[in-house]
N, C-alpha and C positions, 0 to 999 in steps of 0.2 A: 744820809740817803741822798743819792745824786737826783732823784726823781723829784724831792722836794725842793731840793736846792735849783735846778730846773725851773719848777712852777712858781719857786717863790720871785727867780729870776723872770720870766714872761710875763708873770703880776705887775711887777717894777715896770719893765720897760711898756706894757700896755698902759698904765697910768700915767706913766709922765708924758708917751705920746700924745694920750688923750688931753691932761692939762693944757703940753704946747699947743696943740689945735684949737683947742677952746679960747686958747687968749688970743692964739693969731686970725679967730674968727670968731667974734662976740657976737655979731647977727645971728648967728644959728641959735644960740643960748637965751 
């Protein structure tokens, strides 16, 4: 299903964004 593969890809890339920001800004954490 392309819908899944979609969501699972947007899941990916929202998390690693979220990682990088978190390490490039430890103060907020």
């Amino acid at each position: 299903m392309i819908f899944d593969y979609l969501l699972g890809g947007a899941a990916t890339i929202f998390v690693t964004v979220y990682l990088v920001y978190a390490l490039l800004r430890p103060e907020r954490f």
